[in-house]
C-alpha positions in Angstrom: 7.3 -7.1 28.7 8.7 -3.9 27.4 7.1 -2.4 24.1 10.0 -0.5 23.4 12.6 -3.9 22.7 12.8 -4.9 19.1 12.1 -8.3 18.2 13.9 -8.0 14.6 16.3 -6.9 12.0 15.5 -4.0 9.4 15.0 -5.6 6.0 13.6 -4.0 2.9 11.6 -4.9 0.0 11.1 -3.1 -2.9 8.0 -2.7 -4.8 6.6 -0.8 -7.5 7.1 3.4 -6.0 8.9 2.7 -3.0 10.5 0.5 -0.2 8.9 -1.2 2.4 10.4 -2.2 5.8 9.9 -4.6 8.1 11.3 -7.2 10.0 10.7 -11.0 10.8 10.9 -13.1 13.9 9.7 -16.9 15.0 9.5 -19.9 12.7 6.3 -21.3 11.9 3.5 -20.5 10.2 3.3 -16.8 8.6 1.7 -13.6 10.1 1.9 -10.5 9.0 1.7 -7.7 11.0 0.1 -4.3 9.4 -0.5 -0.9 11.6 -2.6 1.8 11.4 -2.7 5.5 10.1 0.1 7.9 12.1 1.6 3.9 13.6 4.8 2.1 12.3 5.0 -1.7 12.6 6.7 -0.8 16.7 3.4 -0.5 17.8 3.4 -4.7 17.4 5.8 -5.3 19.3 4.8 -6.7 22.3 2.1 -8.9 20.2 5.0 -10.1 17.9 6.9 -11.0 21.0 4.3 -13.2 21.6 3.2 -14.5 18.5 6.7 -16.0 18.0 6.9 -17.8 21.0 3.8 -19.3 20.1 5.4 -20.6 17.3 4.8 -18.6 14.4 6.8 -16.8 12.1 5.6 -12.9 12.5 6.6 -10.2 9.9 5.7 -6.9 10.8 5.5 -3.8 8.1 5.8 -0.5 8.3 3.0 0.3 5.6 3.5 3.4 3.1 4.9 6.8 4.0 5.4 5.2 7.4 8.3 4.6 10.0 11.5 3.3 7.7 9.4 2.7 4.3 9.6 5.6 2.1 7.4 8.2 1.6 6.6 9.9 -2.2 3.8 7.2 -3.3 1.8 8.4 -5.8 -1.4 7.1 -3.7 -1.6 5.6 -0.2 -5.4 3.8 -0.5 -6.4 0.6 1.1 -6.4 -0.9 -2.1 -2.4 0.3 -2.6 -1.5 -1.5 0.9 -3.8 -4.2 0.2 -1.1 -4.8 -2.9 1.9 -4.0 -0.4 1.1 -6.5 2.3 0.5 -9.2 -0.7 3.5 -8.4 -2.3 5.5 -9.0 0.9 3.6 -12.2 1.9 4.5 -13.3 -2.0 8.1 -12.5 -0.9 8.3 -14.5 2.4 6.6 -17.5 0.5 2.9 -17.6 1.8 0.5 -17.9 2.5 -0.1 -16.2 5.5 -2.3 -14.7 8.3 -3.1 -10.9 7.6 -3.5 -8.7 10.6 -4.4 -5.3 10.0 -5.3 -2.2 12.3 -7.6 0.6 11.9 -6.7 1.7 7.6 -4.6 -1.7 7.5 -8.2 -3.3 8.7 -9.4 -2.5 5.8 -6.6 -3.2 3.0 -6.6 -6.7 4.5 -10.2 -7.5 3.8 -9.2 -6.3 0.0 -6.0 -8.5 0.2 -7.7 -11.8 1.1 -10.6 -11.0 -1.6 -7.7 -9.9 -4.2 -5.3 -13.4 -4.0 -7.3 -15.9 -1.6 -4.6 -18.2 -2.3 -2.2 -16.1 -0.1 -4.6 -15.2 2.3 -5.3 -18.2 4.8 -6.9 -15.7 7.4 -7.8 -12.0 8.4 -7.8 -10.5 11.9 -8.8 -6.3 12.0 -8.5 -4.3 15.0 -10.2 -1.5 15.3 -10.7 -1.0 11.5 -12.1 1.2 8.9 -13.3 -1.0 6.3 -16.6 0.4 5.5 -18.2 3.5 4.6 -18.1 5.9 7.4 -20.9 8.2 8.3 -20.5 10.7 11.2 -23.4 10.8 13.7 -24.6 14.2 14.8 -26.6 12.9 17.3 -23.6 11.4 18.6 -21.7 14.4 18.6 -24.1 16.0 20.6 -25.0 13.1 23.1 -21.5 10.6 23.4 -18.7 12.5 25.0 -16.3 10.1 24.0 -17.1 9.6 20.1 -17.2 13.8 20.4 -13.8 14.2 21.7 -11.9 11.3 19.8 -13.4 12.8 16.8 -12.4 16.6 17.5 -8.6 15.5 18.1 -8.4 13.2 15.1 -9.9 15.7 12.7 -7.8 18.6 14.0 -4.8 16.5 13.8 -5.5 15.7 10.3 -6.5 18.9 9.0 -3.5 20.8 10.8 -1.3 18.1 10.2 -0.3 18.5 13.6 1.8 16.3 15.7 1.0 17.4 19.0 -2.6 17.1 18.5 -2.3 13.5 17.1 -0.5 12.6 20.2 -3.7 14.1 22.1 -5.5 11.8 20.2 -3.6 9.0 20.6 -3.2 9.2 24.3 -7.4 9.7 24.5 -7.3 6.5 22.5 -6.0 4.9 24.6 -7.9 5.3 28.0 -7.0 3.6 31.5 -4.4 0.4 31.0 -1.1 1.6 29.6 1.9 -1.3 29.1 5.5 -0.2 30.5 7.2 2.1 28.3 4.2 3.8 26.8 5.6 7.4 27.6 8.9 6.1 25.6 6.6 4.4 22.7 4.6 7.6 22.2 8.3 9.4 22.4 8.9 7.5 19.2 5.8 8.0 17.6 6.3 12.1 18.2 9.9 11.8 16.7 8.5 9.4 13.8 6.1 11.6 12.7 8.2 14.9 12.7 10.1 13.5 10.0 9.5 15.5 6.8 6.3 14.5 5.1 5.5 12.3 7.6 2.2 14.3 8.5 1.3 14.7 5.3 1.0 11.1 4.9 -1.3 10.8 7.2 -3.3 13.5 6.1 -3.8 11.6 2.4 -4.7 8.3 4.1 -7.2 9.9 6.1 -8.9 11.7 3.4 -9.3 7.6 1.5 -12.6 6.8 2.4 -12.9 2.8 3.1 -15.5 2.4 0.5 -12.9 0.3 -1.5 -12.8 -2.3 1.7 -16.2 -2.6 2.3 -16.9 -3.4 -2.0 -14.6 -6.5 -1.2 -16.1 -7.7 2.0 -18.4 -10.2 -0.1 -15.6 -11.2 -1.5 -13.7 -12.9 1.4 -13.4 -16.6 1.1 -11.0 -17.2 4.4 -11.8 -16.9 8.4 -11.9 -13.0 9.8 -11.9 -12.2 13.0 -12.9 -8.6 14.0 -11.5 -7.5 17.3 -13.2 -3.8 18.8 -12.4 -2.0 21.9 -15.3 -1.1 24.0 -14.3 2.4 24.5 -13.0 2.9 21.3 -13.9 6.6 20.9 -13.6 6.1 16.4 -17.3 5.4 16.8 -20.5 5.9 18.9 -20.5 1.8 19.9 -17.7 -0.2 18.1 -19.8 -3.2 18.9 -22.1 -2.1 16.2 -19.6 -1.4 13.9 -18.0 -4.6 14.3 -21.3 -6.1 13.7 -22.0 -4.7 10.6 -18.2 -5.9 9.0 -19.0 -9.4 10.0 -23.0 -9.0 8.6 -21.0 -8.0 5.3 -18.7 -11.2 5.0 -19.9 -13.9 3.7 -22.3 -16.1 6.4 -20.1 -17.5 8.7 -16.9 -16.3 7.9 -16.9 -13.8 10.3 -16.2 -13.8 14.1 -16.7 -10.6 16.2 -14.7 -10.3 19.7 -15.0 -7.4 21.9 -11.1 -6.6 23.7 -13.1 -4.9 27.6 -11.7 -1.8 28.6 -9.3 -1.1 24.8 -9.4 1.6 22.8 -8.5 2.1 19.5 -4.9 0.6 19.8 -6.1 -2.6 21.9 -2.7 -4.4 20.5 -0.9 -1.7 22.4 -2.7 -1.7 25.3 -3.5 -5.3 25.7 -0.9 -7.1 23.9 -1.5 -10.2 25.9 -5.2 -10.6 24.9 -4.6 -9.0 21.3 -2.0 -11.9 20.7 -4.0 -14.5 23.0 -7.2 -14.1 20.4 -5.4 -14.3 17.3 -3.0 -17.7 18.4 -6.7 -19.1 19.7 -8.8 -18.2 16.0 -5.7 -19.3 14.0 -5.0 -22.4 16.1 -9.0 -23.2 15.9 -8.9 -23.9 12.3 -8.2 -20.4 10.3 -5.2 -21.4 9.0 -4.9 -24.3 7.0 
């Protein structure tokens, strides 16, 4: 399947300081689809594709400041697109299944601990929803956690395109789905849009210390999907670990995606969408 094909038409919502796109395919029962820092909702395509023909009806956002929803919030935290992704579920008529990558990992731990009522289920890939502490000895000692760092920091400090692309592309090592070189095409042309970049650079200065307050919180099923080279952290196995140790006892499901890096729904669409129709299909969704 090619990552590039659309699966829906542009709609908009509006919401208190801006406009939020997305688009909805499938009938069934609701997912929504929210991506990560520097993403738009394309980066779901293939797992939409596949979502809906399981038999589910899949909305997929572009969060705050990114891809077609507007830019000029006057704050882009987890807690602000916890609010975003509820207010869109609200609007479709939940409740619904809340998928979040990376930062959207973490607003959707706040989201099912804010209105558990429109939250059936949680799955995070790859996310930052706890307090982050960077290893030295790391650094020093685990190439990979070293270099993902370098490029993400220099990207967000600079603001600069290319080197988020860098970053990107080192993100996602080995497997790569057809049209990658077009999807990261986008991505580059996304994010030279004005402000763009800056966006990025305020999300990444949130620390996730407003996600992991709510973990306790969580009354619904939450799986935690980690790539095992994901270079965001010294052994993501760990860091999964610890999210589910903060849910409530047995709540929380970890799953490790072999050979994914930080954007395992991009590289491994099949297995990303395969995990979440099994946990939802198992009994997380009412």
């Amino acid at each position: 399947m090619d990552i590039n094909r659309d699966t829906g038409e542009t709609e908009v919502l509006k919401v208190d300081g801006g406009l939020l796109a997305y688009d909805v395919t499938g009938e069934g029962p609701l997912i929504v689809l929210a991506h990560g820092m520097g993403e738009s909702r394309a980066a779901y395509r293939e797992v939409a594709a596949r979502l809906s023909a399981a038999g589910f009806r899949v909305a997929r956002m572009d969060t705050r400041g990114h891809g077609e929803s507007s830019t000029g919030w006057a704050s882009y935290t987890r807690t602000d697109s916890a609010g975003d992704i509820l207010a869109l579920i609200r609007h479709l008529g939940g409740p619904a299944v809340i998928v979040g990558h990376s930062f959207s990992g973490g607003a959707a731990t706040i989201a099912a601990a804010q209105e558990p009522e429109l939250v059936s289920a949680i799955v995070e890939i790859g996310p930052f929803t706890r307090a982050q502490r960077m290893s030295l000895r790391a650094m020093a000692t685990h190439a990979r956690y070293r270099n993902g760092t370098a490029l993400l920091m220099g990207a967000v400090l600079l603001r600069s395109v290319r080197l988020w692309k860098r970053y990107v592309d080192y993100a996602c090592p080995g497997a790569r789905p057809a049209g990658f070189g077009d999807y990261v095409a986008a991505l580059d042309a996304n994010l030279r849009r004005p402000g763009r970049m800056a966006v990025v650079g305020k999300l990444a200065m949130t620390a996730p210390t407003d996600a992991g307050a709510r973990l306790a919180d969580v009354r619904c099923p939450a799986l935690i999907l980690m790539g095992t080279l994901d270079p965001d952290w010294p052994d993501p196995a760990v860091e999964g670990e610890g999210i589910v140790a903060g849910l409530p006892a047995g709540l929380g499901r970890l799953e490790m995606i072999e050979g994914a890096g930080h954007y395992a729904h991009v590289q491994f669409p099949a297995e990303v969408a395969t995990a979440v129709v099994d946990f939802v299909r198992s009994g997380a969704h009412g």
